[in-house]
C-alpha positions as CSV (number, residue, x, y, z in Angstrom):
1,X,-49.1,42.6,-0.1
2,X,-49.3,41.5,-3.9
3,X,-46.1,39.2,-4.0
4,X,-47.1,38.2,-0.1
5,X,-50.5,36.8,-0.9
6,X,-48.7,35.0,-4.2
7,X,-46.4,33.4,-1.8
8,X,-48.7,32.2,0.7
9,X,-50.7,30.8,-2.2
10,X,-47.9,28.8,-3.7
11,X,-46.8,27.6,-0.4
12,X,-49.9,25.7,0.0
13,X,-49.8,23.8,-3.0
14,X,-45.6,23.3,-2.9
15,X,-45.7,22.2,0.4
16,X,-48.3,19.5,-0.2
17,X,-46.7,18.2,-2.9
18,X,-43.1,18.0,-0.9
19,X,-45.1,16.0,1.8
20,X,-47.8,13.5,0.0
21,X,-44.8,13.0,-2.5
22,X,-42.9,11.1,0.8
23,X,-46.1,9.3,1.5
24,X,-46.6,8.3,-1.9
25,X,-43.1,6.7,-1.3
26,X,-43.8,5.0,2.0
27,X,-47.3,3.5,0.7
28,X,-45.4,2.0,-2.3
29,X,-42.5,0.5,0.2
30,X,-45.1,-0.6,2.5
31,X,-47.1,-2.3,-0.6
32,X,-43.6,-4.6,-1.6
33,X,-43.0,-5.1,2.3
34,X,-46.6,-6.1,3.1
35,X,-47.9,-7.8,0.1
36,X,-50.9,-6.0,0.8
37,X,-52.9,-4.4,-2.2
38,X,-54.3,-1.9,0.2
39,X,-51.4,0.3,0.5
40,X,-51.4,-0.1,-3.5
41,X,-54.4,1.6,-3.8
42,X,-53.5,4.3,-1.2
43,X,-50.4,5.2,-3.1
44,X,-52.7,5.7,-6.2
45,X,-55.3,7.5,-5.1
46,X,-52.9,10.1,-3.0
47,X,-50.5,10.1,-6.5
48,X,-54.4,11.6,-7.8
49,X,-54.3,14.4,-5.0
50,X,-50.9,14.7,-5.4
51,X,-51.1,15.6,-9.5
52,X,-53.7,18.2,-8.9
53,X,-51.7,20.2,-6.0
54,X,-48.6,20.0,-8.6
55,X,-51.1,21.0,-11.5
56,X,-51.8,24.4,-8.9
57,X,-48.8,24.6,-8.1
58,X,-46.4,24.6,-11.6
59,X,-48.5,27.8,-12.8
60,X,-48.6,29.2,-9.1
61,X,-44.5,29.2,-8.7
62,X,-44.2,30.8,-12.2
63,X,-46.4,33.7,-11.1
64,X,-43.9,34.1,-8.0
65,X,-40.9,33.9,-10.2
66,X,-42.6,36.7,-12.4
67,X,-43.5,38.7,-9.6
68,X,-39.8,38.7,-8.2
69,X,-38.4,40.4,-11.1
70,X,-41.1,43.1,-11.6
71,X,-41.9,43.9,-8.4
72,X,-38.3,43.6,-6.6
73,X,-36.2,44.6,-9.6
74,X,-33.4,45.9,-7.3
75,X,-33.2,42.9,-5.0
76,X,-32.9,40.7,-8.5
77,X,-30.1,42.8,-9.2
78,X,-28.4,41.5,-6.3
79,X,-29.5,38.2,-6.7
80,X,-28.9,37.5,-10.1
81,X,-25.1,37.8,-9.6
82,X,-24.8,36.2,-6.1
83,X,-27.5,33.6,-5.4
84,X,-28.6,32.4,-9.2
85,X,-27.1,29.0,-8.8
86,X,-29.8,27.4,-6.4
87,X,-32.4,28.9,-8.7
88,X,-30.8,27.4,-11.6
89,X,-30.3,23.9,-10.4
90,X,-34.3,24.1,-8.9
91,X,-35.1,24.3,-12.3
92,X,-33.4,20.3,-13.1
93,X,-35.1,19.1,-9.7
94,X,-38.8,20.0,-11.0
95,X,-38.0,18.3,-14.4
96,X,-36.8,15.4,-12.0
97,X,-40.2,15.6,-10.0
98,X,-42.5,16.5,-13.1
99,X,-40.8,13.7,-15.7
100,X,-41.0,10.5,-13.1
101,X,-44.6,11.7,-12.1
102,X,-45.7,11.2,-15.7
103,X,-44.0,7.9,-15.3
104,X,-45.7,6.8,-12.3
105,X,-49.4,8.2,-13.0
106,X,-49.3,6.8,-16.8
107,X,-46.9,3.8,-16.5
108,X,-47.8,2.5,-13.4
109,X,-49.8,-0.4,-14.5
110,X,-47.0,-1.5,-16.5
111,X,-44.2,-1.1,-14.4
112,X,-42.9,-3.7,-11.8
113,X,-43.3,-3.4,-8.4
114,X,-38.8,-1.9,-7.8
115,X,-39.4,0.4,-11.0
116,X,-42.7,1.8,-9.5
117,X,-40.6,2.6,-6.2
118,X,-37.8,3.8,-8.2
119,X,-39.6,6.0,-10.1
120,X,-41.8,7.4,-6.9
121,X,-38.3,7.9,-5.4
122,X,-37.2,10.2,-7.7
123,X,-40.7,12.2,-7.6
124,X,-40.1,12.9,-3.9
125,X,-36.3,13.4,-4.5
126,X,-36.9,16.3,-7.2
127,X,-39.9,18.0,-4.6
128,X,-37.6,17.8,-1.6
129,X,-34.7,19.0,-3.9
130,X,-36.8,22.0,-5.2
131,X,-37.9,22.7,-2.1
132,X,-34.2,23.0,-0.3
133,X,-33.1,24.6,-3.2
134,X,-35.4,27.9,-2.7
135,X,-34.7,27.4,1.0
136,X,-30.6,27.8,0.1
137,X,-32.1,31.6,-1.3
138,X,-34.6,32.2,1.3
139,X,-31.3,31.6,4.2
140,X,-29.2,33.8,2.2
141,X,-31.6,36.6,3.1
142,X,-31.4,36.3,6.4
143,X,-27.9,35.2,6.3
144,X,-25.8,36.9,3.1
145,X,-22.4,36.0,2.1
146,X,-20.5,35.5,-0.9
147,X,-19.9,39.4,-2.2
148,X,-19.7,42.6,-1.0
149,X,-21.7,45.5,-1.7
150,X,-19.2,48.9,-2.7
151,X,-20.7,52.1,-3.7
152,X,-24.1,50.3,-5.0
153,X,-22.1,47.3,-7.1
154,X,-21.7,44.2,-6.4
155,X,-17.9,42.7,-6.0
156,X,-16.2,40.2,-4.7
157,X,-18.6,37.3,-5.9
158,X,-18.7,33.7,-4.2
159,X,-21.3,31.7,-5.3
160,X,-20.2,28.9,-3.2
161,X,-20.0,30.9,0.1
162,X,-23.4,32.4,-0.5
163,X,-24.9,29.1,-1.3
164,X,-23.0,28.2,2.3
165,X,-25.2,30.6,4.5
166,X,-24.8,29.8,8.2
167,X,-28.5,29.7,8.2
168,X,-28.8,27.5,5.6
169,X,-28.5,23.6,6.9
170,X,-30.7,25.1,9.6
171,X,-33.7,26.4,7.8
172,X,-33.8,23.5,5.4
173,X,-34.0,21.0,7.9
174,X,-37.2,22.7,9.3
175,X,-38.8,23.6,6.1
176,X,-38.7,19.9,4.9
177,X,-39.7,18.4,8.0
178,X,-42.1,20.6,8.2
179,X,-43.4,20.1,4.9
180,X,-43.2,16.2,5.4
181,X,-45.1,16.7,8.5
182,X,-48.0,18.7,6.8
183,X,-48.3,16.4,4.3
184,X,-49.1,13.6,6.3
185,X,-51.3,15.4,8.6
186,X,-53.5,16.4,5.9
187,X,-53.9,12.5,4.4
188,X,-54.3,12.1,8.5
189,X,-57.8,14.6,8.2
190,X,-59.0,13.2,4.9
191,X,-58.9,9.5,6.7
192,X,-60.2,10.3,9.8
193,X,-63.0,12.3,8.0
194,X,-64.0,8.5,6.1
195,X,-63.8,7.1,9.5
196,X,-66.1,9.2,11.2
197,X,-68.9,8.1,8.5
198,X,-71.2,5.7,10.0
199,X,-71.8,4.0,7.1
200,X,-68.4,2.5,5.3
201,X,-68.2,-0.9,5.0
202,X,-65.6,-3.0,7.2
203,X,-63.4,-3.6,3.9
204,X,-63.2,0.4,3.9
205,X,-62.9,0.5,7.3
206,X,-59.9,-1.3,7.3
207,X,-58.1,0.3,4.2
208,X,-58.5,4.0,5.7
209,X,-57.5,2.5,9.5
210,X,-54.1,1.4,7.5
211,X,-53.8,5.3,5.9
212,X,-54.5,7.1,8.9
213,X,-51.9,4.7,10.8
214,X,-49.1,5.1,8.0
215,X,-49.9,8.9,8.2
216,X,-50.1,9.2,12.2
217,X,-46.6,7.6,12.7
218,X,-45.1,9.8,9.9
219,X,-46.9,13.2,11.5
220,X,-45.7,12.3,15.0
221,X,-42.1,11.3,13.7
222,X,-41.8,14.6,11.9
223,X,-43.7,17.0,14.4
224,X,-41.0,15.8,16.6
225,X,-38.6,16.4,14.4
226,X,-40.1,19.8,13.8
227,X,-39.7,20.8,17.0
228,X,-35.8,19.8,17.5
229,X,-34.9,21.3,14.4
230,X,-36.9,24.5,15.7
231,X,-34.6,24.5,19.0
232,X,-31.6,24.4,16.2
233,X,-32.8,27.9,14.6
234,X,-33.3,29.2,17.9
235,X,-30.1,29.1,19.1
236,X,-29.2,30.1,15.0
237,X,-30.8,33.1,15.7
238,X,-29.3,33.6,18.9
239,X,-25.6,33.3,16.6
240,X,-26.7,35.1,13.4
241,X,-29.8,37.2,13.9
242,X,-30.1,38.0,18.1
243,X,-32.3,40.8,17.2
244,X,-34.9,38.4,15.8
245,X,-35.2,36.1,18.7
246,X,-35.0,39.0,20.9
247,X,-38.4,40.5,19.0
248,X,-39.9,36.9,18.7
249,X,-40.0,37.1,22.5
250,X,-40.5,41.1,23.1
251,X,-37.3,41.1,24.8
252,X,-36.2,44.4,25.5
253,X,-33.0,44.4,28.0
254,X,-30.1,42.5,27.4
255,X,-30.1,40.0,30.2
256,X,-29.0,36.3,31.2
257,X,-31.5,33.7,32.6
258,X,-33.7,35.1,30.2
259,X,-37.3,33.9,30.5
260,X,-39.4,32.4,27.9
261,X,-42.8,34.6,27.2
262,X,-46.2,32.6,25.9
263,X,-48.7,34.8,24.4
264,X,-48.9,38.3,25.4
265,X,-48.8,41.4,23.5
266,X,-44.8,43.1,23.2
267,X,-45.2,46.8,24.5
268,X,-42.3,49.5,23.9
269,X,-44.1,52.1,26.4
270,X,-43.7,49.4,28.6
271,X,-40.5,47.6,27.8
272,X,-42.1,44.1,28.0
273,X,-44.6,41.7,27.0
274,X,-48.0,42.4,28.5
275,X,-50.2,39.9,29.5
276,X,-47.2,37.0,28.7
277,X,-46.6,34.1,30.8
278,X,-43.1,33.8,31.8
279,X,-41.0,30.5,32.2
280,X,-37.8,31.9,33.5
281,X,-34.5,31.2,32.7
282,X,-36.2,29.0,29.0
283,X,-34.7,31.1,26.9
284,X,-31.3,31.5,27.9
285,X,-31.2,27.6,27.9
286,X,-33.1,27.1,24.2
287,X,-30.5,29.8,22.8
288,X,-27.1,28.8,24.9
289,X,-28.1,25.8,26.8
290,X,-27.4,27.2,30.3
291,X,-30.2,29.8,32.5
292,X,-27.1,31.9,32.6
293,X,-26.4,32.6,28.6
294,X,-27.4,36.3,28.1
295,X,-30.0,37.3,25.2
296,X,-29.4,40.4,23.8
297,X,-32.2,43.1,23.9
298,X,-34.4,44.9,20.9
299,X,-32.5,47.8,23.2
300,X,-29.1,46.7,22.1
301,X,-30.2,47.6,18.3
302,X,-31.2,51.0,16.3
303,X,-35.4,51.3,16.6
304,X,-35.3,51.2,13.3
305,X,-33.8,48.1,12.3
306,X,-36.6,46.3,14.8
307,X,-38.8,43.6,13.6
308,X,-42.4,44.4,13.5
309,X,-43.5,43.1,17.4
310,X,-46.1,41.4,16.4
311,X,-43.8,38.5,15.6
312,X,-43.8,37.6,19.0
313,X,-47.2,36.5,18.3
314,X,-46.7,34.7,15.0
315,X,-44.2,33.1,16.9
316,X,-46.6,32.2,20.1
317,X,-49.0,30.5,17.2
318,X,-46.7,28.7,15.2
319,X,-45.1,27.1,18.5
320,X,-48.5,26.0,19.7
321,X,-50.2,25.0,16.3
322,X,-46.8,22.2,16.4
323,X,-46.6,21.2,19.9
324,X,-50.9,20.7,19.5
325,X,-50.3,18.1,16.8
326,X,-47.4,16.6,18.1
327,X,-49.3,15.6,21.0
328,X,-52.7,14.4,19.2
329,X,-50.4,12.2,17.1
330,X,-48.9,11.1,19.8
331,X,-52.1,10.3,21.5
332,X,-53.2,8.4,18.3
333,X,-50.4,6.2,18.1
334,X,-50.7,5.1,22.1
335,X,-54.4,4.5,21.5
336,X,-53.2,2.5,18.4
337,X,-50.5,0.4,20.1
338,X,-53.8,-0.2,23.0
339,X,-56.2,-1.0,20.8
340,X,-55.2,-2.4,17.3
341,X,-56.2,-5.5,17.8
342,X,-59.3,-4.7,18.2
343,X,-61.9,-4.2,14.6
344,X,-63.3,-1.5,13.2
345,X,-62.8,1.7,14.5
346,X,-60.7,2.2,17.4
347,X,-60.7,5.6,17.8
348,X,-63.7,8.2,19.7
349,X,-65.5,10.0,17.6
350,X,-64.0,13.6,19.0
351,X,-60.4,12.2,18.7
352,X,-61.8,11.3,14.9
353,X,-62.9,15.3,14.8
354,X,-59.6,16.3,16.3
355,X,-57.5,14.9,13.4
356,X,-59.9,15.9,10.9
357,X,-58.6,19.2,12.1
358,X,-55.1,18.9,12.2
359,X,-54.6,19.4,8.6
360,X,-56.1,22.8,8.5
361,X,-54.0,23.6,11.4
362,X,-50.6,22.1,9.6
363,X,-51.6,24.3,6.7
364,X,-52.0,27.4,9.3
365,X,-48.5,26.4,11.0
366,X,-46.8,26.3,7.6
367,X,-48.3,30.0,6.7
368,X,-47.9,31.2,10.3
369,X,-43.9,30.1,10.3
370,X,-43.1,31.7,6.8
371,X,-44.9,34.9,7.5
372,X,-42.9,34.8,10.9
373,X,-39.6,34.2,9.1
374,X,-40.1,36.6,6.3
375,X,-41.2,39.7,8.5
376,X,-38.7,38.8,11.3
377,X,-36.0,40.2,8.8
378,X,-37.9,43.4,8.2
379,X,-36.8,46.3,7.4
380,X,-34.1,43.9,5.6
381,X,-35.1,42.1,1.9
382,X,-31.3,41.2,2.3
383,X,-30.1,41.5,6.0
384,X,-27.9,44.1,6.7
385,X,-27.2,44.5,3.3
386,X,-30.4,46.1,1.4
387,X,-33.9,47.3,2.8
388,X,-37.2,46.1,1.4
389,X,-37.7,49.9,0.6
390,X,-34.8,49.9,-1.6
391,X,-35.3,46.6,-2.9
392,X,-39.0,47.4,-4.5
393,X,-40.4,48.5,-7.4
394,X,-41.3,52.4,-7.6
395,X,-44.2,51.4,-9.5
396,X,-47.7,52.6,-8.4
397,X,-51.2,51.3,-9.0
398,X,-50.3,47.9,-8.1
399,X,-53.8,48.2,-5.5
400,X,-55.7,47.1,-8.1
401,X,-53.5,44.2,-9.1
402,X,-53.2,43.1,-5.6
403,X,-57.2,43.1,-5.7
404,X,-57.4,40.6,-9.0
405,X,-55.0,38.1,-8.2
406,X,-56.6,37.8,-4.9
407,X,-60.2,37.0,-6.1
408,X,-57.6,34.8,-8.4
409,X,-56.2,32.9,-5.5
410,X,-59.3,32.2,-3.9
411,X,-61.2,30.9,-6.8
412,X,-58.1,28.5,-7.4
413,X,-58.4,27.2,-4.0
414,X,-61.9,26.7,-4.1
415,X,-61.8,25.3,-7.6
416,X,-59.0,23.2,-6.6
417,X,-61.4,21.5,-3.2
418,X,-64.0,21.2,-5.4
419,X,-62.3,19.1,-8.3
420,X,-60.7,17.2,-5.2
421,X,-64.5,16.7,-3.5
422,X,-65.9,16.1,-6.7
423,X,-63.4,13.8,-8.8
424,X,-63.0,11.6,-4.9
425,X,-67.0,11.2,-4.8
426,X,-67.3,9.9,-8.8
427,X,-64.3,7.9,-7.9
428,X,-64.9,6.2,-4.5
429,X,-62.7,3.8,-2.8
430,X,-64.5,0.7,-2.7
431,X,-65.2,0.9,-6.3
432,X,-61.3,0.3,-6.7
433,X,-60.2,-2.8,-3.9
434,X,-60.4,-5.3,-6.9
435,X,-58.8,-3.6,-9.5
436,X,-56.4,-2.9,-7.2
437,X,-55.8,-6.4,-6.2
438,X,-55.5,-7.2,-10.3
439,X,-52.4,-4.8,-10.4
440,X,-50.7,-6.3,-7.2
441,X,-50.8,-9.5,-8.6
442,X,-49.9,-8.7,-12.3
């Protein structure tokens, strides 16, 4: 629970940064294609969101770091000889990320318009790059190769293989575009949440109408993307970890045409999902791409290598919270293509409300799918190859430990809203369209 609740912390904050970092990008791009000081000014004031999130998230990854050596001293064992080398290179993509952001916040105003997109590139390189490079450890997990485990030691060593993880390619994919995708949902909320004020002007009108539409078509581009690269772990799992998928959908019986299950509760008494609402024959095609591929069963496995069941729920929530905003984006962007010529606000107030909450629900999807993928390995730290059991500290007392840096975590977050809130109202837009407009033109 202590290193859980650190991780789902730091996930927050370093999956923000991964996706307003891209916008940043595409605002700047957008500024030299359009000529148009608005998307200036947008790039800045998300660059302001973006340094605080980092600012959390910088002392919230070096807790994490700590945490994995004292509290999983056995699993670092094991990693320190096979899988250091992503960790290690991680290291040159945050300078990357951290050195360019200095550039961009304090230079910007004397930079040209190609060396302000060159340096916001290399921002959003480094946090992709950090970002796959945790993801190359995180797929090892699931997936290990590179070494062999004999009598407790570790031979046969291959950094290159492990870095090479079957699930690897997979599980970045999705954790990037899933990252890009919560990013711009959440700069999707914060505009919608200005237009659904009564009382902005038409020239603030018109700048946030430009951020939500920059933000809609990048969180209906990558919610699609989302789900294909989704379908690609399913049918990884169905290669690589079939007792996985068979728990995510309380499959119990090895069988072809195997039907998909939404919702439900997984029962072993009953061998089934009770309660679920079956689509036959879905899964079978998702994992093989034919009704007739046959899904191994939780049966097929030792009891006590299964996943906790409960999965299948994580699963059920994950899948929804997506498919939910991939089609209120796409219902934004047809009411867009409709309706932009029209002023002021095109959008009804409850479809305003909807968006405002489609960045809490990216943040939940985000948590939801982690959680999903790091218990789906249980009782594995290192599939297969060590148990969490074996991999933990035998340390006690850590109760109390698990109580501070809780009360720690949710004063950051609400500091963090609150320096947001705060430093947004001393700061607002309007007071910045003509100084914006200076540093077009200069």
């Amino acid at each position: 629970m202590l290193f859980g609740s650190s991780m789902a912390f730091h996930i927050i904050f370093a999956t923000l940064t991964v996706g307003i970092t891209l916008m940043i990008l595409l605002a700047e791009i957008m500024r030299l294609v359009k000529k148009d000081d608005d998307y200036a000014l947008l790039a800045k004031r998300w660059t302001k969101g973006a340094a605080v999130l980092l600012g959390v998230a910088i002392p919230s990854g070096t807790i994490v770091a700590v945490m994995l050596s004292l509290l999983w001293p056995h699993f670092m064992e094991i990693v320190g000889e096979v899988i250091a080398l992503p960790f290690q290179i991680e290291i040159f993509a945050f300078f990357l990320e951290a050195l360019f952001l200095s550039i961009y916040v304090y230079a910007a105003d004397r930079l040209g318009p190609v060396t302000r997109l060159i340096a916001v590139f290399f921002v959003a390189f480094g946090a992709s790059a950090s970002a796959i490079l945790i993801t190359n450890a995180h797929a090892w997990m699931n997936t290990p190769r590179g070494f062999d485990l004999v009598d407790g030691q570790v031979v046969n060593v291959d950094p290159l293989a492990a870095i090479k993880a079957p699930s690897f390619l997979v599980t970045a994919n999705h954790v990037v575009g899933t990252a890009f995708m919560t990013g711009a949902f959440v700069l999707v909320a914060v505009a919608a949440y200005r237009l659904l004020n009564t009382h902005i002007t038409e020239r603030e009108t018109s700048y946030h109408r430009k951020g939500l539409f920059l933000s809609l078509i990048v969180a209906f581009i990558m919610s699609s993307y989302t789900a294909l690269s989704g379908h690609e772990t399913a049918v990884m799992l169905y290669e690589e970890l079939p007792i996985k998928l068979a728990a995510s959908e309380g499959l119990f019986n090895t069988t072809d045409n195997a039907a998909l299950t939404i919702f439900g509760t997984p029962s072993i008494e009953a061998e089934g999902v009770i309660g679920g609402i079956e689509i036959p024959g879905m899964l079978s095609w998702i994992a093989t791409g034919s009704t007739d591929g046959v899904i191994q069963g939780l049966n097929e496995f030792p009891q006590d290598e299964w996943p906790p069941l409960f999965i299948h729920t994580l699963f059920n929530v994950m899948v929804a919270i997506g498919f939910t905003l991939l089609g209120l984006s796409g219902i934004g962007l047809l009411i867009w293509f409709v309706r932009r010529k029209q002023e002021g606000i095109i959008y009804p107030k409850w479809l305003l409300a909807a968006f405002v909450a489609c960045g809490p629900l990216a943040v939940i999807g985000i948590e939801t799918g982690w959680i999903y993928s790091c218990t789906g390995r249980q009782p594995w730290t290192i599939y297969g190859i060590q148990r969490t059991a074996d991999a933990a500290t035998n340390s006690g007392n850590l109760g109390i430990l698990f109580f501070l840096f809780s009360v720690l975590y949710i004063f950051l977050l609400v500091l963090t809203a609150l320096v947001m809130y705060f430093y947004f109202k001393r700061n607002p837009v309007s007071d910045e369209f003509h100084s914006s407009g200076e540093q077009l033109n200069s």
